[in-house]
N, C-alpha and C positions, 0 to 999 in steps of 0.2 A: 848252773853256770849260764851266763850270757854273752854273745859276743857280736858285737858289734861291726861288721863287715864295713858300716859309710867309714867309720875314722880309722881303721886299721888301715898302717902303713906298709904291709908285707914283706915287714923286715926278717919274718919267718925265723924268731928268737924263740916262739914257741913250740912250734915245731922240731926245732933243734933241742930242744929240749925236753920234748918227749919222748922215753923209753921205750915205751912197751906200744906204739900205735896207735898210741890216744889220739894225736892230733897229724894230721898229717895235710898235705898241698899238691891237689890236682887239679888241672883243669886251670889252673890261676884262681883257685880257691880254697880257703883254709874247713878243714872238715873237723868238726873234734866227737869223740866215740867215748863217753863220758864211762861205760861200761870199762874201760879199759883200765888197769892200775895205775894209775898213774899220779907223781905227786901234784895234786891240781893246783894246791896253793902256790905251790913255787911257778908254775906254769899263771897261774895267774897274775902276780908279784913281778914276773921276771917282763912281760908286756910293757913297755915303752909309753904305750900311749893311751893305757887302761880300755883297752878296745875290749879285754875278757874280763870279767867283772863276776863274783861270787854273785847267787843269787838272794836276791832281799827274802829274809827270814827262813833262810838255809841253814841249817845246825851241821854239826859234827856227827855223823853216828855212829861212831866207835864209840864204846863202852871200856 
């Protein structure tokens, strides 16, 4: 996953959106803990301004 801090507008939807402390905002800063469970797609999907962006040539690795 990648996130783009220039064009994030800290509308903090992803945030709000994570369950388990995947992503969180301190400091006036968006932090994300990729270890974490968290549903990423939808955390990535739900961004406004495509600031979080899946990684190019990322797969699925659930079987």
């Amino acid at each position: 996953m990648t996130y783009d801090e220039n064009i994030c507008v800290r509308c903090l939807a992803c945030v709000s959106e994570s369950e388990f402390g995947g992503v969180t905002y301190q400091r006036g800063r968006i932090f994300f803990d990729e270890t974490k469970p968290e549903d990423w797609e939808n955390i990535i999907s739900i961004c406004p301004v495509a600031a979080i962006k899946k990684d190019a040539g990322a797969s699925d690795k659930q079987s």
